[in-house]
FIPA-796176 format. One record per residue: residue in one letter; x, y, z of N, C-alpha, C, O in turn; residue number from 1. Coordinates in pm, whole numbers, always signed. Each point is the difference from the previous one (the first is absolute). Last residue first. Layout:
! FIPA-796176
pt residu->A&npx->X&npy->Y&npz->Z&capx->X&capy->Y&capz->Z&cpx->X&cpy->Y&cpz->Z&opx->X&opy->Y&opz->Z&num->NUM $
...
***
This chain:
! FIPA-796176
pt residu->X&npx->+459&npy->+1169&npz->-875&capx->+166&capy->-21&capz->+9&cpx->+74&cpy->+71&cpz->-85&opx->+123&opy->-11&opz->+1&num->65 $
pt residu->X&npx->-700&npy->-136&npz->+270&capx->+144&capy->+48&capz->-134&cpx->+132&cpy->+58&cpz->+43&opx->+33&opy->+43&opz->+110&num->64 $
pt residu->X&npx->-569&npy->-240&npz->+57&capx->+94&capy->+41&capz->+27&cpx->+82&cpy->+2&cpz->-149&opx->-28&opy->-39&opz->-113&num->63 $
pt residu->X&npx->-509&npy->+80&npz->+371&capx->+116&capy->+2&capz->-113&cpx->+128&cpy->+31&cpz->+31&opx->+28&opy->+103&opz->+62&num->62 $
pt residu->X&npx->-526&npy->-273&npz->+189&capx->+126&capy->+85&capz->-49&cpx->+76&cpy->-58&cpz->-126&opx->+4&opy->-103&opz->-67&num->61 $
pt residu->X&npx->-549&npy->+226&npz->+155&capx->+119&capy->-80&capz->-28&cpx->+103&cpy->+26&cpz->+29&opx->+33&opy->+114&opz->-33&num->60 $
pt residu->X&npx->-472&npy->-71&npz->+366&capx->+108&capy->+68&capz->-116&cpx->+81&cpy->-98&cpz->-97&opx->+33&opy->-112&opz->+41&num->59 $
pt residu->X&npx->-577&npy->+170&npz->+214&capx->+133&capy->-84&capz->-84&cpx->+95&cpy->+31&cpz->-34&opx->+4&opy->+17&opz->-122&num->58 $
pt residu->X&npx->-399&npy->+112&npz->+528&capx->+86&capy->+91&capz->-170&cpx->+75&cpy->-139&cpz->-4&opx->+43&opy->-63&opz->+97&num->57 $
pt residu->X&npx->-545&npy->+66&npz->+159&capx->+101&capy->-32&capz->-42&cpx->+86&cpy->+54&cpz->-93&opx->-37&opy->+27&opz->-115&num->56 $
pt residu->X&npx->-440&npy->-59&npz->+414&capx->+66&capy->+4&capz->-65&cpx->+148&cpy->-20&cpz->-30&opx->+45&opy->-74&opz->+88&num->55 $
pt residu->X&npx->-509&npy->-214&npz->+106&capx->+145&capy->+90&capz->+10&cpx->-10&cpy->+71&cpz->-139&opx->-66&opy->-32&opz->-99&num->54 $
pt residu->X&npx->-338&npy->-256&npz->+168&capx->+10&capy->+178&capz->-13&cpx->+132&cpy->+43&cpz->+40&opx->+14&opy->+122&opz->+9&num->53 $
pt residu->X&npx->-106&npy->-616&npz->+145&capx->-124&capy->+101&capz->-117&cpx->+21&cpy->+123&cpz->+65&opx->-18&opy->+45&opz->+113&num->52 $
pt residu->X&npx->+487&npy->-289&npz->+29&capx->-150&capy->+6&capz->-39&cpx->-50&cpy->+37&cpz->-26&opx->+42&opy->+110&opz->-35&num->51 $
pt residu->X&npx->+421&npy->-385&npz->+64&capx->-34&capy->+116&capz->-74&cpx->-145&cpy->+22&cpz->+74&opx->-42&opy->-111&opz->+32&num->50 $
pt residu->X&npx->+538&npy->-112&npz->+174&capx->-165&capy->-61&capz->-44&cpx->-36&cpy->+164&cpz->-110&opx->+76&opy->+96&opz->-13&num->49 $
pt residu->X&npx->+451&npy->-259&npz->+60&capx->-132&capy->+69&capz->+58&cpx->-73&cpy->-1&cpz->-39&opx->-6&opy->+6&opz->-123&num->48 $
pt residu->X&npx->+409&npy->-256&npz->-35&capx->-100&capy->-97&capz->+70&cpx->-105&cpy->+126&cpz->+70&opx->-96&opy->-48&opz->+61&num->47 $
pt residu->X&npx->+446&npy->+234&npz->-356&capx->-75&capy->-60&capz->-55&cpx->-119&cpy->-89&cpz->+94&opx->-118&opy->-2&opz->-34&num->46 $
pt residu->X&npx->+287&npy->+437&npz->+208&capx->+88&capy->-130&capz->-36&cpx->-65&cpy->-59&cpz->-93&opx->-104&opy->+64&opz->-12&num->45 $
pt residu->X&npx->+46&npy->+544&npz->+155&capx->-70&capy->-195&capz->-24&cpx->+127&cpy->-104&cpz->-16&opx->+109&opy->+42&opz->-38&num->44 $
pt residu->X&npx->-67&npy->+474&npz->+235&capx->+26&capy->-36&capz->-152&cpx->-80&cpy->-143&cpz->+109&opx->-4&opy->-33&opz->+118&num->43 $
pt residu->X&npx->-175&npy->+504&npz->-37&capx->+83&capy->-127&capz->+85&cpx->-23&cpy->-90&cpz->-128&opx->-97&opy->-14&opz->-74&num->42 $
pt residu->X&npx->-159&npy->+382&npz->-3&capx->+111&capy->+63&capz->+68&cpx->+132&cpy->-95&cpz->+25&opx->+118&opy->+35&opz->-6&num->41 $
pt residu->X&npx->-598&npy->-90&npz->-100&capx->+21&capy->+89&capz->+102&cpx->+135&cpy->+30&cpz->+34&opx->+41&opy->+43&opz->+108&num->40 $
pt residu->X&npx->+28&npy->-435&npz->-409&capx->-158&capy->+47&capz->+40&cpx->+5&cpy->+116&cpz->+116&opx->+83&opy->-20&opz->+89&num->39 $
pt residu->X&npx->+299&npy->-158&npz->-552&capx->-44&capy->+23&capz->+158&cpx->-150&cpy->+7&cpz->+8&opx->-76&opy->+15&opz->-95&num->38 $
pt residu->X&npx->+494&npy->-311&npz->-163&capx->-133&capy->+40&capz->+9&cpx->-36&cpy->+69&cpz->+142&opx->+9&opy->-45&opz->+114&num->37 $
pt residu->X&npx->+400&npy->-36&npz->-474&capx->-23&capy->+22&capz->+106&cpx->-134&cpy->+5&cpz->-23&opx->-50&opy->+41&opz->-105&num->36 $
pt residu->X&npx->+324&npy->-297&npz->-285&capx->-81&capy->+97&capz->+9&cpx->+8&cpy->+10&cpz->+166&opx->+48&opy->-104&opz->+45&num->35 $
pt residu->X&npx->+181&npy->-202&npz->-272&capx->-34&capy->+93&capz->-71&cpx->-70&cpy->+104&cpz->+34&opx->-2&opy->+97&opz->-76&num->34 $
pt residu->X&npx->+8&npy->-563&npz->+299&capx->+161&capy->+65&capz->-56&cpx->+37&cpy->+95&cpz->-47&opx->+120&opy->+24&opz->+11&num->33 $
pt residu->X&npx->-568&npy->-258&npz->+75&capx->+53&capy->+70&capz->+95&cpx->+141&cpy->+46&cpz->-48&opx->+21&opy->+120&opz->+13&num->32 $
pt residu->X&npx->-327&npy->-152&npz->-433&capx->+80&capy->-97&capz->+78&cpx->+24&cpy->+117&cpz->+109&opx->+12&opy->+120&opz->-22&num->31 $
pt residu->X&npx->-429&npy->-61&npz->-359&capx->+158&capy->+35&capz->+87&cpx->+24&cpy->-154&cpz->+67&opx->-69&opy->-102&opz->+9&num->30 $
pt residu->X&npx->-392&npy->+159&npz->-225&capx->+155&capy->+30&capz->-132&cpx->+100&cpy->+8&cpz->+55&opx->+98&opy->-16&opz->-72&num->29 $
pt residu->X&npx->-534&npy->+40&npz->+227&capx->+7&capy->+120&capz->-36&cpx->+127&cpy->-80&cpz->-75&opx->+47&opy->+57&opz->-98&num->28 $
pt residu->X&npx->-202&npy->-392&npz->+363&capx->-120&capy->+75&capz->-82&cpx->+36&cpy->+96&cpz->-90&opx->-56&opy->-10&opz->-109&num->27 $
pt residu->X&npx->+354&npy->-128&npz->+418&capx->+21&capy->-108&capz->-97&cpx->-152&cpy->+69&cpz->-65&opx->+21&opy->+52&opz->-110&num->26 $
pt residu->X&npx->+29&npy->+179&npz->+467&capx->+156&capy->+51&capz->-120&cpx->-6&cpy->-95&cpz->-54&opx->+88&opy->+13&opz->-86&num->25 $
pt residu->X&npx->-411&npy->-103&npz->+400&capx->-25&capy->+124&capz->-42&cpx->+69&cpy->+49&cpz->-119&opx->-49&opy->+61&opz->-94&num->24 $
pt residu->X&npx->+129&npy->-439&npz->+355&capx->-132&capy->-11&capz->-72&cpx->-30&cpy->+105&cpz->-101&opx->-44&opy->-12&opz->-114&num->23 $
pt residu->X&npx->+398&npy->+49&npz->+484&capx->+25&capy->-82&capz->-99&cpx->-100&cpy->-11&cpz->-100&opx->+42&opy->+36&opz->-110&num->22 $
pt residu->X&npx->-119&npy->+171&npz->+509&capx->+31&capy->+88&capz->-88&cpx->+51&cpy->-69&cpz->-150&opx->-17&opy->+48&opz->-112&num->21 $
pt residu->X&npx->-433&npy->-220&npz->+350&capx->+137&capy->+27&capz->+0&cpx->+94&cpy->+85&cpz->-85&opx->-24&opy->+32&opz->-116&num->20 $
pt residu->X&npx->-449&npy->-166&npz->+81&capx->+37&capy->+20&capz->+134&cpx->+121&cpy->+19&cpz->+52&opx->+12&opy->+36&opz->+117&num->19 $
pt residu->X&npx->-351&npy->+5&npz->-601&capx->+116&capy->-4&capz->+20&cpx->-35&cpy->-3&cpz->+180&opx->-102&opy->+54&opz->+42&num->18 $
pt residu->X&npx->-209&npy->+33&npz->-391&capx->+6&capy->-135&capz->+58&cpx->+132&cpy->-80&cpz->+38&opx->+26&opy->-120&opz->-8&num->17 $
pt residu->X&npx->-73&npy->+587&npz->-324&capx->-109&capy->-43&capz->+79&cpx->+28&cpy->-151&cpz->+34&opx->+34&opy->-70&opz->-95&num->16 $
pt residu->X&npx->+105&npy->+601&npz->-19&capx->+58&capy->-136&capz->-5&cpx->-51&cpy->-85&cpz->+80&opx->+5&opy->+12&opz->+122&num->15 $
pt residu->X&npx->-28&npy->+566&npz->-359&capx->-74&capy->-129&capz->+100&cpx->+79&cpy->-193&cpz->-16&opx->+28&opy->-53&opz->-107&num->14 $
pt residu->X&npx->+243&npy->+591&npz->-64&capx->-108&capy->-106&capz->-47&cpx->-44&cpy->-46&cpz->+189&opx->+51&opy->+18&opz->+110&num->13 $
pt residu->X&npx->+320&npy->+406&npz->-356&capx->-125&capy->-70&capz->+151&cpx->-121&cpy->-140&cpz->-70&opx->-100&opy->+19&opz->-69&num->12 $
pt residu->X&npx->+654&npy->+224&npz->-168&capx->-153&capy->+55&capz->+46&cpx->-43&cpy->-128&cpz->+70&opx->+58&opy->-108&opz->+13&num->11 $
pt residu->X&npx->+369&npy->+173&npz->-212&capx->-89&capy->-63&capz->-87&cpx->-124&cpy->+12&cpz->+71&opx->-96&opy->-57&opz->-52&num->10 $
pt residu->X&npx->+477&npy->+311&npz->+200&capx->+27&capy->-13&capz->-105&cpx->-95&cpy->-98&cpz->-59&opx->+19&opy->+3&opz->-122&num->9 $
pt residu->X&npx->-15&npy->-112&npz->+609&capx->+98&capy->+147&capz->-70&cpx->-2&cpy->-26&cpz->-128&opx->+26&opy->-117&opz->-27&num->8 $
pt residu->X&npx->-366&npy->-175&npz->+229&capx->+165&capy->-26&capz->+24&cpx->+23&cpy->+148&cpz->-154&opx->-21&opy->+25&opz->-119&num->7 $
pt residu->X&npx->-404&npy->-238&npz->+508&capx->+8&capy->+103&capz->-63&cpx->+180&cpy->-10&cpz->-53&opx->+83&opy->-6&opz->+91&num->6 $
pt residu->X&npx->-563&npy->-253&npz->+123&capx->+189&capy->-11&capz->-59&cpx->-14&cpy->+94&cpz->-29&opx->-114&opy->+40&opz->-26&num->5 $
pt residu->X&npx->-281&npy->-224&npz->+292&capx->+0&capy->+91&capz->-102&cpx->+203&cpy->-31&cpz->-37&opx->+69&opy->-88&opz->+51&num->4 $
pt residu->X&npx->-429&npy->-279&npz->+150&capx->+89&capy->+66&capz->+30&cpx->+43&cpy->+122&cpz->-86&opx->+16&opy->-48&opz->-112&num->3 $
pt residu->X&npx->-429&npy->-367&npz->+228&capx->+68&capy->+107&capz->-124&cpx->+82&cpy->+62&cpz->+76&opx->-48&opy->+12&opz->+112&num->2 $
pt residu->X&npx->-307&npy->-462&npz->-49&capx->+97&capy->+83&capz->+66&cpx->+76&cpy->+80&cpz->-105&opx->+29&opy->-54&opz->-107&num->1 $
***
């Protein structure tokens, strides 16, 4: 199973043997806390299923003071 990512500013990879969104951001390096994830548009939770061939943007946020 592969999902494409794509996160602003570091470009599009393949990510492979992930089903969750959780699965997904512990593979790539993120925490839910940090980052929004959308698919088509509609932000993800961590417990949404993933499947062969979503895509996906990662944002980070950032905050400051």
């Amino acid at each position: 199973m592969a999902v494409k990512v794509r996160v602003p500013g570091e470009g599009e990879r393949m990510v492979e043997g992930v089903s969750s969104v959780r699965e997904l951001l512990a593979k790539i390096g993120f925490s839910g806390e940090e980052v929004v994830v959308l698919k088509n548009g509609l932000i993800l939770t961590e417990e949404d299923p993933l499947e062969d061939g979503d895509e996906v943007v990662v944002y980070v946020v950032k905050s400051g003071g």
